[in-house]
C-alpha positions as CSV (number, residue, x, y, z in Angstrom):
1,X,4.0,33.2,30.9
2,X,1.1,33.0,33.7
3,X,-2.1,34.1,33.3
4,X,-5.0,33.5,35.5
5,X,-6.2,30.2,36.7
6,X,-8.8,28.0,34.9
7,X,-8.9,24.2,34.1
8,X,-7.6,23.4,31.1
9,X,-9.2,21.1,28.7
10,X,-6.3,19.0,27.4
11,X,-8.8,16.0,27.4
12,X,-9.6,17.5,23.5
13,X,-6.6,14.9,22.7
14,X,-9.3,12.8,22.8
15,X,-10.0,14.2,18.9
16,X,-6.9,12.1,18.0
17,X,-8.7,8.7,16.6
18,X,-7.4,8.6,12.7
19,X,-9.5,6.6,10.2
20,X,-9.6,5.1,7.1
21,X,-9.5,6.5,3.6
22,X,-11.6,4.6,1.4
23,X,-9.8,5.6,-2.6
24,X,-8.0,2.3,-3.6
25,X,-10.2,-0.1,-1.2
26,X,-12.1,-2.0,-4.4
27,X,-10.2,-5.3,-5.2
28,X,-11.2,-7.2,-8.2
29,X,-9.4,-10.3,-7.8
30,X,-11.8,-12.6,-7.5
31,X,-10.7,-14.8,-10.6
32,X,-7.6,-15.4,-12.6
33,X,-9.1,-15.2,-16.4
34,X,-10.3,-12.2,-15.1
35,X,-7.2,-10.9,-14.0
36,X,-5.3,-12.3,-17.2
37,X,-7.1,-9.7,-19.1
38,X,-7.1,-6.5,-17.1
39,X,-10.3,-6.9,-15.5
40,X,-12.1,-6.2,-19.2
41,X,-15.2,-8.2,-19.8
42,X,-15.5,-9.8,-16.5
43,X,-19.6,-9.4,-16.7
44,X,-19.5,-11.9,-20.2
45,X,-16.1,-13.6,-19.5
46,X,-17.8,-16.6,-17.7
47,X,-15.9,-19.8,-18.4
48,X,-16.0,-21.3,-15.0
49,X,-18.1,-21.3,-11.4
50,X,-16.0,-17.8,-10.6
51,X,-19.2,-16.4,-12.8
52,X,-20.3,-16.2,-9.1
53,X,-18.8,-12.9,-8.4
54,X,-18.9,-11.5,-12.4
55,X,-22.5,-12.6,-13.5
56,X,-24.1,-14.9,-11.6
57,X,-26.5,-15.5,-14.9
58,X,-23.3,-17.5,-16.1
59,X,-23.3,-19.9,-13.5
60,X,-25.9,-21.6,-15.9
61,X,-23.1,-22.3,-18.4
62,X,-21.0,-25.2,-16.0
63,X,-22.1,-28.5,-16.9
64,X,-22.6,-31.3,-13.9
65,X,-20.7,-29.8,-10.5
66,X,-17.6,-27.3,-10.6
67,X,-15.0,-26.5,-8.1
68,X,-12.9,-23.1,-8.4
69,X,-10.4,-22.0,-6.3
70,X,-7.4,-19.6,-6.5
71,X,-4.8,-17.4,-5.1
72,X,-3.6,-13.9,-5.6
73,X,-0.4,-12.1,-4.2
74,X,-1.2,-8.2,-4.7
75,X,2.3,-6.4,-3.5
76,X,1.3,-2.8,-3.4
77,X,4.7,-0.4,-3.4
78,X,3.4,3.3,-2.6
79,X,5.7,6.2,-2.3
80,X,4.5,9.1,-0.6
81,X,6.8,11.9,-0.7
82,X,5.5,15.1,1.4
83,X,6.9,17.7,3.9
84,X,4.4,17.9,7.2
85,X,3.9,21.1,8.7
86,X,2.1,22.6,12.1
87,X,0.3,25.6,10.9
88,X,-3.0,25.5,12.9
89,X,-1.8,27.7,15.6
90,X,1.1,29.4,13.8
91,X,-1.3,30.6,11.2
92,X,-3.3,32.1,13.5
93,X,-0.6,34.4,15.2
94,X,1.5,35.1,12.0
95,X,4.0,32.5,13.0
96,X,5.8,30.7,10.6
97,X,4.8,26.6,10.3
98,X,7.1,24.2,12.1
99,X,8.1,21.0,10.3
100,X,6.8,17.6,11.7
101,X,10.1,15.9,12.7
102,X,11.1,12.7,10.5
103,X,11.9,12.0,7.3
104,X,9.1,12.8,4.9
105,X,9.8,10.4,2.1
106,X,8.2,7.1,3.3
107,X,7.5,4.2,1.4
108,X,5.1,1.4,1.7
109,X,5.5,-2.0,0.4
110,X,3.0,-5.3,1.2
111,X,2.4,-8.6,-0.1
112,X,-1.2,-9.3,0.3
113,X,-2.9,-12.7,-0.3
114,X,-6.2,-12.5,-1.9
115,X,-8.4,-16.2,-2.3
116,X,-11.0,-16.9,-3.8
117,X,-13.2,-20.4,-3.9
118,X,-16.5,-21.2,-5.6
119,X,-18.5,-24.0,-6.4
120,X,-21.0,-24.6,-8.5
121,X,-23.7,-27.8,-9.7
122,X,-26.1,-27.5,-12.5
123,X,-29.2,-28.8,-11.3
124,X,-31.1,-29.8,-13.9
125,X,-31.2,-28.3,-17.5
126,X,-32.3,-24.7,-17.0
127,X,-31.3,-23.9,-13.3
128,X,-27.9,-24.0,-11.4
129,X,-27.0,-23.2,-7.9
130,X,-23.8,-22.4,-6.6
131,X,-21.7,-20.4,-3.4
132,X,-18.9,-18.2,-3.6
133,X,-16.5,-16.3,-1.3
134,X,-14.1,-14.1,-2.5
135,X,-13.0,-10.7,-1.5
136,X,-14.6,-7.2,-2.8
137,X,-13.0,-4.3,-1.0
138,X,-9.9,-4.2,0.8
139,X,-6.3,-2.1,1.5
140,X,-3.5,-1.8,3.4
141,X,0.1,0.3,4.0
142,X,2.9,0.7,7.0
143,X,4.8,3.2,7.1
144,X,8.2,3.5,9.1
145,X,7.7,4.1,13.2
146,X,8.8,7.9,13.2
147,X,7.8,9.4,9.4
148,X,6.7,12.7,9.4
149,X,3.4,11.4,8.7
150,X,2.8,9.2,11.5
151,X,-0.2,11.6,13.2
152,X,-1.9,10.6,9.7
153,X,-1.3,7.1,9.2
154,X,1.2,4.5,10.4
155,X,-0.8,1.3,9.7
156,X,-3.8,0.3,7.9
157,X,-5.2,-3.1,7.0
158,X,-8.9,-3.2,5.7
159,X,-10.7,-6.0,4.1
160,X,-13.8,-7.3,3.2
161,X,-15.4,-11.1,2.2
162,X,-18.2,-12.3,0.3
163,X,-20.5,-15.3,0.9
164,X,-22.2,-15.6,-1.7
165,X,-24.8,-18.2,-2.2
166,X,-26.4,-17.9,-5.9
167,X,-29.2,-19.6,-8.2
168,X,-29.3,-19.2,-12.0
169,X,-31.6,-19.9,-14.5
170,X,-32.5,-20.3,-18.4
171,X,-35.0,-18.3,-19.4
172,X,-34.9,-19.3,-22.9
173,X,-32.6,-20.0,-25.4
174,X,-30.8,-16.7,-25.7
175,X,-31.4,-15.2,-21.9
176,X,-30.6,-16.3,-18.5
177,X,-30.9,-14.6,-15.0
178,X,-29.2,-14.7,-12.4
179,X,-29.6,-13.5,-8.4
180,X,-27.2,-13.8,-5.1
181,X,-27.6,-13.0,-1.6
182,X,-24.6,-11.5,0.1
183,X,-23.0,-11.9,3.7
184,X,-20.5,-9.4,3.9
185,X,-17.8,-9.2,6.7
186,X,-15.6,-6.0,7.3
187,X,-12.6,-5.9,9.7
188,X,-10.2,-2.6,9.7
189,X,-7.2,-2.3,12.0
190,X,-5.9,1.5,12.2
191,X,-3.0,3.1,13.8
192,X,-1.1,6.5,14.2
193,X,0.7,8.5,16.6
194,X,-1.3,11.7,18.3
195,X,0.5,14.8,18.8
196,X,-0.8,15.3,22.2
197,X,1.7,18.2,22.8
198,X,0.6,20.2,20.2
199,X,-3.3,19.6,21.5
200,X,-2.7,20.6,24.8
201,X,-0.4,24.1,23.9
202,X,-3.7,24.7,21.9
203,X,-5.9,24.5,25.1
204,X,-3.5,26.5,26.9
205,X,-3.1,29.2,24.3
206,X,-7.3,29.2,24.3
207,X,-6.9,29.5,27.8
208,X,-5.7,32.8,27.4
209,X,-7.3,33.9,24.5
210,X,-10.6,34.1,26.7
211,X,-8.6,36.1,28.9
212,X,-7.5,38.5,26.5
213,X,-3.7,37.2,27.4
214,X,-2.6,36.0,24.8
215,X,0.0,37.4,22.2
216,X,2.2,35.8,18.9
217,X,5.6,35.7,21.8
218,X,3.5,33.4,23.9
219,X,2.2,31.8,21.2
220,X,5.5,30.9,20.3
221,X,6.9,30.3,24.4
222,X,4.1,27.4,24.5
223,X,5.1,26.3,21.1
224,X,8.6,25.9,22.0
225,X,7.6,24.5,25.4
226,X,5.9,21.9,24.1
227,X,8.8,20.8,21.2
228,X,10.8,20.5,23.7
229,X,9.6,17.1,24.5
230,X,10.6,15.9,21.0
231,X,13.8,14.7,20.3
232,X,15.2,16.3,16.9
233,X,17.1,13.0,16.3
234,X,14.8,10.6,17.1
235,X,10.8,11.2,16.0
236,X,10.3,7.8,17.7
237,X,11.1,9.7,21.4
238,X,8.3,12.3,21.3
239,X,6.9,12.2,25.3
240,X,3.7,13.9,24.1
241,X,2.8,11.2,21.4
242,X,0.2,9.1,21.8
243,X,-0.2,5.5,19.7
244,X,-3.5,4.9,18.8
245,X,-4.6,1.8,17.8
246,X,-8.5,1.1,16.5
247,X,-10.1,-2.4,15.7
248,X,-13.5,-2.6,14.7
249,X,-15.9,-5.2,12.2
250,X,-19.0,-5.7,11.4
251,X,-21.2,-8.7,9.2
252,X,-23.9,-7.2,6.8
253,X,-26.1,-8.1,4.1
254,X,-26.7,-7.5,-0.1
255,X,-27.6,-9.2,-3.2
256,X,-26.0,-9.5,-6.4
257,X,-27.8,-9.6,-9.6
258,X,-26.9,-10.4,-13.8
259,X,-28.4,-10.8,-16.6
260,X,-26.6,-12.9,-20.0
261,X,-27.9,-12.5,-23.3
262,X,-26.9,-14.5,-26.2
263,X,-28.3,-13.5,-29.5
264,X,-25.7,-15.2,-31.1
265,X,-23.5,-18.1,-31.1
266,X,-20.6,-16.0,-31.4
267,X,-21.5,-12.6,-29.6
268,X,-23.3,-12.5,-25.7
269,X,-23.9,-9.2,-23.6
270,X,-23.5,-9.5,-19.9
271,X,-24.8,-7.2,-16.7
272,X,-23.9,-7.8,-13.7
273,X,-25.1,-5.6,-10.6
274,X,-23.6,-6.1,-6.8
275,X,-25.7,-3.8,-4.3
276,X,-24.0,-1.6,-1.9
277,X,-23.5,-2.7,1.7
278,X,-24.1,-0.9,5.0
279,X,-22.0,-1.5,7.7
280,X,-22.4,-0.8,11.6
281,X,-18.9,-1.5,12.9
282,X,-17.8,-1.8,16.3
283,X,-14.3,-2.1,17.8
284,X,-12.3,-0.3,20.4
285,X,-9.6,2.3,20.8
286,X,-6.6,1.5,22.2
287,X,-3.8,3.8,23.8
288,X,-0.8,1.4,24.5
289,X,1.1,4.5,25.5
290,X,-0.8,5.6,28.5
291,X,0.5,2.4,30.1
292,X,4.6,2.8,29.1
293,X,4.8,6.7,29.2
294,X,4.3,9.1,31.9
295,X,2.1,11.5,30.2
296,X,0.4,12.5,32.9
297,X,3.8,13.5,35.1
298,X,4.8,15.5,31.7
299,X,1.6,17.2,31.2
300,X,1.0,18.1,35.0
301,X,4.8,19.9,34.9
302,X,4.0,21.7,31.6
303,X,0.2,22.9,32.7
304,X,2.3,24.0,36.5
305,X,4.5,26.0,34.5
306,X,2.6,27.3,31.7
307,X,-1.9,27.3,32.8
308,X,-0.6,29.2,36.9
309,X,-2.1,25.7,38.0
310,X,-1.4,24.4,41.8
311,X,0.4,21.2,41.1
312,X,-2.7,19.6,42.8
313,X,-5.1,21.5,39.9
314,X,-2.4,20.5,37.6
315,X,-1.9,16.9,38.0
316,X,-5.8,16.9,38.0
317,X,-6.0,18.3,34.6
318,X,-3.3,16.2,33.3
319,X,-5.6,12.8,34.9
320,X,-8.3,13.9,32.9
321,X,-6.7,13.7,30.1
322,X,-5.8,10.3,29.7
323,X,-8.3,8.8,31.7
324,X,-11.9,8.7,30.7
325,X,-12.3,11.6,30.2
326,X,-10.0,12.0,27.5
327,X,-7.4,9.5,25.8
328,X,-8.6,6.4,27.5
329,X,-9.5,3.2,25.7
330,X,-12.8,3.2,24.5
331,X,-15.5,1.5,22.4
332,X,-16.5,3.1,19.4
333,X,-18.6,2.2,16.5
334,X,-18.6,3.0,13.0
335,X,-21.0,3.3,10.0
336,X,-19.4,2.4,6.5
337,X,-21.2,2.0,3.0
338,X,-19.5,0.3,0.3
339,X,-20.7,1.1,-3.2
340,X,-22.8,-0.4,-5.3
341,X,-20.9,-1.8,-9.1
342,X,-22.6,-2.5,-12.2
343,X,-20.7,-3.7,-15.4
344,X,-21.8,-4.1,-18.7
345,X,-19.7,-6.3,-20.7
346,X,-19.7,-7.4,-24.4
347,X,-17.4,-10.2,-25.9
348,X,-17.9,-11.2,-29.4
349,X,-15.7,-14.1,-31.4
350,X,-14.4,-13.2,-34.5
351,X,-12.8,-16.5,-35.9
352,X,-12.4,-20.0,-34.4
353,X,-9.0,-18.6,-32.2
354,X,-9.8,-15.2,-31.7
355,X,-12.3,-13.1,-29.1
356,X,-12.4,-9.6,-28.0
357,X,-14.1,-8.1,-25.6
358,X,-14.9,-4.7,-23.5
359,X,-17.0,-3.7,-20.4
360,X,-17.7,-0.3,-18.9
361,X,-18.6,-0.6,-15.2
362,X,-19.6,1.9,-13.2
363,X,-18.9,1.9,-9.2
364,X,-21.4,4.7,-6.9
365,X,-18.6,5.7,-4.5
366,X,-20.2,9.2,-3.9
367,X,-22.0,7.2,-0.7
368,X,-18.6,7.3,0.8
369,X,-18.8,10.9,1.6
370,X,-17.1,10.7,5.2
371,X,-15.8,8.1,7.7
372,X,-17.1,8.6,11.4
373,X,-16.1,7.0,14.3
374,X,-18.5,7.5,17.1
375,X,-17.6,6.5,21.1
376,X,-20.3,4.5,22.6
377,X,-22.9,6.8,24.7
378,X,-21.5,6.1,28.2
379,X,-23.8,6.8,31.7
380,X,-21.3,6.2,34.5
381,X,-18.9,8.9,33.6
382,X,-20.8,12.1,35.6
383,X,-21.5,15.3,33.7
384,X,-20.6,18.2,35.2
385,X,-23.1,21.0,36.4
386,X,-23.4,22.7,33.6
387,X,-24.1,19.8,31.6
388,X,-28.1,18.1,32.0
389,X,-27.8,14.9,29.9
390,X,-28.4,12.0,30.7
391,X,-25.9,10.5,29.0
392,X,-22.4,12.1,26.9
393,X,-20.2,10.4,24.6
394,X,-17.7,9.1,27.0
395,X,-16.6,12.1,28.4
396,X,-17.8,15.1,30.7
397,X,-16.8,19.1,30.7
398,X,-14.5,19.6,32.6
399,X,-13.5,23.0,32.5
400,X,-16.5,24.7,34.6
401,X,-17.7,26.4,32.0
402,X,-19.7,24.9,29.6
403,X,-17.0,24.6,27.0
404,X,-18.1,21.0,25.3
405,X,-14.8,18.6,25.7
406,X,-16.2,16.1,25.3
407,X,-15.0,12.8,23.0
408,X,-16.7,13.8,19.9
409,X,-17.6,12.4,17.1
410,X,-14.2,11.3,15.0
411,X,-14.8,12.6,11.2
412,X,-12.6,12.1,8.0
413,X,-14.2,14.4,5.2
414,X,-13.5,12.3,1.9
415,X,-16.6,13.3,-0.6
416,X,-16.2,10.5,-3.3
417,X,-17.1,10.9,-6.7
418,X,-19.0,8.2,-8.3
419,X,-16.0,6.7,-10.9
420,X,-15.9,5.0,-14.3
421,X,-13.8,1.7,-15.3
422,X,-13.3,1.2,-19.0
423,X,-11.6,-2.4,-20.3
424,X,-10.6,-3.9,-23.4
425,X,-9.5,-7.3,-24.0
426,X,-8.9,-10.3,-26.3
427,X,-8.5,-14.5,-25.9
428,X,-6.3,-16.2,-28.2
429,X,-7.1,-20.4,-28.4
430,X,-4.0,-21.6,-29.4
431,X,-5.1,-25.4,-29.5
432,X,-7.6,-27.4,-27.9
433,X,-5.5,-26.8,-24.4
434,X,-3.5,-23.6,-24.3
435,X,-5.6,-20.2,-24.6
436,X,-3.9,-17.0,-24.3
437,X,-5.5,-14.1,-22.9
438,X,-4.2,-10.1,-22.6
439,X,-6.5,-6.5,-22.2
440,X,-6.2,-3.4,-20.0
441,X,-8.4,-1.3,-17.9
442,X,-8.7,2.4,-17.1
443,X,-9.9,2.8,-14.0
444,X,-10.8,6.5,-12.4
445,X,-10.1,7.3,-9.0
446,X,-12.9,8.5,-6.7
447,X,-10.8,10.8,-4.8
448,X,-11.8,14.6,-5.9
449,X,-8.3,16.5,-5.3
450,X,-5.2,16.5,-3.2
451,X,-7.0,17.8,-0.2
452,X,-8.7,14.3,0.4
453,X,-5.7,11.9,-0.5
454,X,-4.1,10.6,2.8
455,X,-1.5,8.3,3.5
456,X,-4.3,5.8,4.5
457,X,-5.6,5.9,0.6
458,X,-2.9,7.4,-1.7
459,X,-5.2,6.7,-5.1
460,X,-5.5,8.4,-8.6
461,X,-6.5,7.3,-11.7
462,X,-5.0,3.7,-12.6
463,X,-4.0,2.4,-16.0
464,X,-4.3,-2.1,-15.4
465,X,-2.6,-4.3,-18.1
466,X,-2.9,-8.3,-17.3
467,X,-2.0,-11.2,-19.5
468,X,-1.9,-14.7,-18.7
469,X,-3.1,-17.7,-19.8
470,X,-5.4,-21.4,-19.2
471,X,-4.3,-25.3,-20.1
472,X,-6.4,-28.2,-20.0
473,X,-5.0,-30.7,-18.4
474,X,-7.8,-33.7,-18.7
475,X,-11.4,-33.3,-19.5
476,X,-12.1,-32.3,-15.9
477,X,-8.6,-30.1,-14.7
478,X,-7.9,-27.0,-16.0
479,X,-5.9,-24.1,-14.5
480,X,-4.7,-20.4,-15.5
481,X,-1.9,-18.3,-14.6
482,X,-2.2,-14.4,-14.5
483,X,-0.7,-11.1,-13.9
484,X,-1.2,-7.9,-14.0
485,X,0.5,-4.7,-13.6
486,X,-1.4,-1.6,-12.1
487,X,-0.1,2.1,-12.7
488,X,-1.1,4.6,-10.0
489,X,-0.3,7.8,-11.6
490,X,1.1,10.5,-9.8
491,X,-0.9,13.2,-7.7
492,X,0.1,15.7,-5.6
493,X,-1.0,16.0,-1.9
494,X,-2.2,18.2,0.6
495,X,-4.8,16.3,3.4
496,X,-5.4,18.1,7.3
497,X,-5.3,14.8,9.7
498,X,-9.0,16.3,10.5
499,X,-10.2,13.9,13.4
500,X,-7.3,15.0,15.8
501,X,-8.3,18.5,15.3
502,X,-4.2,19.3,14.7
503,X,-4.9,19.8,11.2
504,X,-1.3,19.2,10.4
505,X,-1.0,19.6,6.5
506,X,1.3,16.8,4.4
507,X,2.2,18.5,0.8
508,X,4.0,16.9,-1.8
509,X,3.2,14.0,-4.0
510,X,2.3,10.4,-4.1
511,X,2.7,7.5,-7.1
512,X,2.3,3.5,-6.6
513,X,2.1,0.7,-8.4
514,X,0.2,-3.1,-7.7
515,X,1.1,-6.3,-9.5
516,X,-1.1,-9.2,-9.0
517,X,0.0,-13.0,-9.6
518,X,-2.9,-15.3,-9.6
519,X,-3.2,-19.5,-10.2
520,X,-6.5,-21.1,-10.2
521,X,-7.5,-24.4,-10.7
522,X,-10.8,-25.2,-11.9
523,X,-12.3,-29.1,-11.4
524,X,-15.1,-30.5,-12.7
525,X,-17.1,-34.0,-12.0
């Protein structure tokens, strides 16, 4: 197939940065009691300095100084089971969608460690003052080198920390107040494979689409071209793949707010608020590839063949599409919001062993409406004639014609819904040192419909049972032991990898579940 000669503008691989999904990224480990009873009552359940991070009004309960620290091991087992398809182009021309090579049944399993410390001193009889760091949001999956979803996801790790520095104090007999400023860091490492074939057959097919050339056999003869720098039996030996690899972090501010009412000896009512947090996160992009593959030497033979390019306008075209122009390393930046939470919690004793309590909290993730990665505004890298700015987002037109190929902004659509977290719990005191504690949550996901659930966030709805218990072991030593199972029911799926403009589709299903072990040790003196 030849049509007439124009630059092509393969540097739209470019496009290919993935990013992060943000369902599943909330972690409420941040205390074992806590975790013993599902996460129900956390904003009333205040029996040490971890009230930090539930209801900083509770830090007024710890008599002289406390010290609590604990561990968590979260192992998170997701399945995601889903047959990826090339349709973009195929649809287009009546062609039927080719399967992404590799199995499609992948399965992710991670042991994460999640600590917690706090300390807090009561300074005199009204007031106490204390610091916490603990961890609010965070996620993480890999995936096998070579799945069938590798252009959406390979490797995620997200995470988030609280410093937390907090005063509370007595405002009378029955209410106390409480108020925390927040340092929040954010680090993300992201990686996935770019299907730079498929990218550059769509150039070449718009090529001649302006030209009026272009029919569904061609179509198909660049198609085929391009597949056959994939190897059938190995998805790890694609030539036109690209890794991409994106670090980025950030440090931001909040504040933290509760309020603990106790109209009774045996019944209190606890809010606690945290505020959302605004991150401006920068990192880099990294294409290990470009420096192990000859993508260059392949793309300059397929645009010879295929664009009626001079090997001399070919090879040029292929340069600028892994050099700055296109798939280069580059710095990037990122704006993320985390929600704000608010609990309400009540816990009321009914005998001398027994204690219930519930909480509703609700968590505002509809401010997580998209995830954009934007490349650093760069003025050495020329624009072309037809192009007056002063400066362009790492990249120039290439093509002659106006045609804007540049590195654009990276987008994942993810609208969140704002989501609800309903708890129920109890605390049995078997004896002046053992308590026992059980409960449940139900926790909605804030992910609106198959369209938006990746491999990078595989969420739904989650049913949370914990049960554990705390021993004294001397007037100042306690500890507790905890564990809880989390259920993420099954979903179906159906995400476009959006930012690489492929829009390959993943359909099928997805189902995990999370259990979290937890010891904490809680000293006071």
């Amino acid at each position: 197939m030849k049509f007439e000669k124009r630059c092509i503008p393969v540097c739209l691989i470019a496009l290919g940065a993935a990013t992060a999904q943000g369902g599943g990224l909330e972690l409420n480990q941040h205390g074992v009691k806590e975790l013993s009873h599902g996460f129900a009552g956390t904003a009333t359940l205040l029996e040490d300095a971890s009230a930090i991070a539930h209801n900083p009004a509770g830090l007024t309960r710890v008599e002289g100084s406390e010290f609590s620290g604990g561990l968590t091991a979260l192992y998170a087992d997701i399945d995601y089971n889903a047959e990826v398809r090339r349709e973009k182009l195929e649809e287009a021309y009546g062609l039927a969608p080719s399967t992404v090579n590799g199995p499609g049944n992948a399965n992710s399993q991670q042991v994460t460690p999640i600590p917690h410390l706090y300390y807090g001193h009561k300074v005199n009889e009204d007031t106490a003052v204390g610091i916490g760091l603990y961890a609010p949001f965070g996620s993480g999956s890999k995936y096998p080198k070579g799945w069938a979803g590798r252009y959406h996801a390979e490797e995620t790790s997200q995470s988030t920390v609280n410093i937390n520095p907090t005063i509370a104090v007595d405002l009378n007999d029955e209410l106390s107040m409480g108020l925390g400023a927040i340092i929040q860091t954010y680090e993300a490492s992201l990686t996935n494979q770019i299907d730079v074939g498929y990218l550059v057959a769509e150039a070449i097919i718009k090529e001649a689409e302006d030209q009026a050339t272009m029919t569904p056999e061609i179509a198909q003869d660049i198609l085929d071209e391009v597949d056959s720098f994939r190897d059938p039996n190995d998805p790890t030996n694609n030539r036109l793949d690209v890794q991409n690899d994106i670090e980025i972090d950030s440090v931001t501010y909040g504040f933290s707010f509760g309020l603990l009412w106790e109209p009774r000896n045996d019944t209190s009512v606890g809010f606690n608020f945290r505020s959302e947090t605004n991150h401006l996160a920068e990192g880099e992009a990294k294409r290990p590839t470009l420096d192990e593959v000859d993508i260059e030497g392949d793309l300059t033979d397929t645009l010879a063949d295929f664009a009626n390019l001079s090997e001399e306008d070919a090879r040029a075209s292929a340069r600028s599409a892994v050099d700055e122009r296109g798939a280069a390393p580059g710095d990037l930046y990122s704006r993320i919001t985390f929600p704000a939470v608010a609990t309400l919690s009540l816990e009321h004793d009914l005998s001398d062993r027994w204690s219930v309590m519930g909480s509703v909290s609700y968590i505002n993730w509809s401010v997580f409406d998209e995830l954009r990665l934007e490349y650093e505004l760069r003025d050495d890298v020329a624009a072309s004639e037809t192009d007056t700015s002063e400066s362009i987002r790492g990249g120039s037109d290439i093509t002659g014609s106006g045609d804007d190929v540049r590195r654009r902004d990276l987008v994942q659509p993810l609208e969140f819904e704002d989501t609800m977290r309903y708890g129920l719990g109890a605390r049995y005191r078997f004896d002046d040192r053992l308590t026992l504690r059980f409960g449940g949550s139900y926790d909605e996901t804030p992910i609106p419909d198959s369209d938006y659930r990746t491999p990078r966030g595989p969420d739904n709805d989650r049913i949370i049972v914990g049960l554990g218990g705390s021993y004294t072991v001397n007037d100042r030593l306690n500890v507790d032991l905890g564990y809880a199972f989390t259920k993420i029911t099954e979903a179906d799926v159906s995400p476009q990898e959006n930012p690489a403009g492929t829009l390959h589709r993943a359909v099928g299903t997805t189902e995990a579940s999370l259990h979290s072990l937890g010891m904490q040790a809680n000293y006071q003196f």
